[in-house]
C-alpha positions as CSV (number, residue, x, y, z in Angstrom):
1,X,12.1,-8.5,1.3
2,X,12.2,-5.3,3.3
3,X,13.4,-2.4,0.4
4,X,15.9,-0.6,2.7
5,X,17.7,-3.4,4.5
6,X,17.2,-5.9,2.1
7,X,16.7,-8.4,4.5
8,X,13.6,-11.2,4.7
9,X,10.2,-10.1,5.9
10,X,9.1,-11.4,9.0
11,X,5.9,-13.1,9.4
12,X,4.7,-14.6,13.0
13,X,2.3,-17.3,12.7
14,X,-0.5,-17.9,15.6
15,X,-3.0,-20.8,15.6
16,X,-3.8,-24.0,17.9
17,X,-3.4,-26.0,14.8
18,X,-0.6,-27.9,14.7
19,X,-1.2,-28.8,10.7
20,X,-2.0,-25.3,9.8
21,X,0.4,-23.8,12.0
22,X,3.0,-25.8,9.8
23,X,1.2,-25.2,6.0
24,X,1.5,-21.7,6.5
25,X,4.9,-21.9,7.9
26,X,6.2,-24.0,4.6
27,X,4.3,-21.8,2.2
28,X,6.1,-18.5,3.8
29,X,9.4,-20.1,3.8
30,X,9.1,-21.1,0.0
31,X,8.2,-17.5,-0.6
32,X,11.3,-16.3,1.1
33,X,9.5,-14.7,4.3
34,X,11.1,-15.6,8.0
35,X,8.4,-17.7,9.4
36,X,8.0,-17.5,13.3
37,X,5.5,-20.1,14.8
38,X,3.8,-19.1,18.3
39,X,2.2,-22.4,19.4
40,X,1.1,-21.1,22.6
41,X,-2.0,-18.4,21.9
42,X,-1.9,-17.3,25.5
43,X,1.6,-16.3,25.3
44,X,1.4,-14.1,21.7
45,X,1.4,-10.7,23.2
46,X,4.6,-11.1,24.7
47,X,6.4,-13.3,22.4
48,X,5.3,-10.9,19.6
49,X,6.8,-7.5,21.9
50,X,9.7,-9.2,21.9
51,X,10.2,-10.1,18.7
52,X,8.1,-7.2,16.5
53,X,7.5,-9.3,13.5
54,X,6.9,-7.6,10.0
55,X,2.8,-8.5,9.9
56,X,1.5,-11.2,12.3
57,X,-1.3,-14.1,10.7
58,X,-3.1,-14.4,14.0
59,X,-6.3,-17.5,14.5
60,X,-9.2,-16.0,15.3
61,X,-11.0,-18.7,17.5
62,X,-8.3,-20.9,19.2
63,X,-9.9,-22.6,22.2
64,X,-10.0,-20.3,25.3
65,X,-7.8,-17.6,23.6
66,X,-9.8,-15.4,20.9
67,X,-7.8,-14.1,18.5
68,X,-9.5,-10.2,18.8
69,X,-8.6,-9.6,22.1
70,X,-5.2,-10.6,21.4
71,X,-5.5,-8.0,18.3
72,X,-7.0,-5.7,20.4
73,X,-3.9,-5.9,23.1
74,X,-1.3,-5.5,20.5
75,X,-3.1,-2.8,18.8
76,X,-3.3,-0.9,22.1
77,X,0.5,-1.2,22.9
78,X,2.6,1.5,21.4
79,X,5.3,-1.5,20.8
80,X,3.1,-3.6,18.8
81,X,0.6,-1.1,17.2
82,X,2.0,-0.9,14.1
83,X,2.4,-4.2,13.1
84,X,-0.1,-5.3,10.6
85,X,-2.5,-8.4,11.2
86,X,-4.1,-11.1,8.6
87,X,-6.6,-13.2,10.4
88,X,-7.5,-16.5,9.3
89,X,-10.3,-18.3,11.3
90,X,-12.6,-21.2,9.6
91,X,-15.6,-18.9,9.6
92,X,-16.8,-16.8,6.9
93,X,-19.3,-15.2,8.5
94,X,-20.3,-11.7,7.9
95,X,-19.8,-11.0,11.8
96,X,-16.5,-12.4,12.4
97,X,-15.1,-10.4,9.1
98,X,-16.3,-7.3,10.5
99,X,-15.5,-8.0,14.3
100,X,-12.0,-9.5,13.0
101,X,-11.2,-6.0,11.0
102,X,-13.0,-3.8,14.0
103,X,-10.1,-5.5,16.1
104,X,-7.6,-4.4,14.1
105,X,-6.9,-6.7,11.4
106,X,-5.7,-5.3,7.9
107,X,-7.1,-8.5,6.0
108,X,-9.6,-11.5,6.4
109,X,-8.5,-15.0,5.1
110,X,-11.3,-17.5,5.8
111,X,-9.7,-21.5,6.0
112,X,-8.8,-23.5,4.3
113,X,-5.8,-21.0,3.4
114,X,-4.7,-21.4,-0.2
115,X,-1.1,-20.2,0.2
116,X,-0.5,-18.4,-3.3
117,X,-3.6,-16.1,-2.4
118,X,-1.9,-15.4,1.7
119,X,1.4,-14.9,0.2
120,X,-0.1,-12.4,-2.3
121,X,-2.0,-10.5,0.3
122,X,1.1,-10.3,2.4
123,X,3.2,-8.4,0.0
124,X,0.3,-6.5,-1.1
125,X,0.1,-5.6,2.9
126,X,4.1,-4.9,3.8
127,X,4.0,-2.8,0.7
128,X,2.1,-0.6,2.7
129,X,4.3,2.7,3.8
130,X,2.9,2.4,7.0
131,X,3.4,-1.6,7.5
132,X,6.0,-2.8,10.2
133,X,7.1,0.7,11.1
């Protein structure tokens, strides 16, 4: 929960994956987080300038759409830039960590996600001063 408002964080979920898409969606909703599922990849920097979620759990590989340029674009819009981002990709090669983090990502999750460990690193991550503002 956000300290000053006291309100539910809110977490945007972005992946091609319809089964992942919902397993993370469940796990943040048990935790107590506002879970906000973008099933279309080519349409996340807009949905998420619209909606400024708390942190953002972005794909990394998701067909034609690749999850670093969309990190790049939000990263590069004053709107946006603040907002952290977790990607989770089923790679766990050295390369895609680094790109991934070179992008703009705060964190590296590779799949399959265990939930207890993404819902820790999210509160680690929005209990950053500078996370969401």
């Amino acid at each position: 929960m956000s300290p000053a408002a006291g309100k539910p964080r809110r977490v945007a979920i972005v992946d091609d994956d319809d089964l992942t898409r919902e397993t993370v969606r469940l796990s943040l909703e048990h935790a107590g987080f506002v879970a906000r599922v973008i099933e279309d990849p080519a349409n996340t920097v807009e949905a998420l300038r619209a909606d400024k979620p708390d942190l953002v759990v972005l794909d990394m590989y998701m067909g034609a759409v690749d999850g670093r340029e969309i990190a790049r674009k939000l990263k590069a819009d004053p709107a946006t830039a603040k907002i952290p981002i977790v990607f989770f990709t089923g790679s766990n090669e050295a390369v895609d960590v680094v790109t991934g983090l070179d992008a703009g990502a705060v964190d590296y999750i590779a799949k399959p996600i265990d939930g207890e460990i993404l819902i820790a690193k999210i509160r680690r991550i929005l209990k950053m001063p500078q996370a969401g503002k």
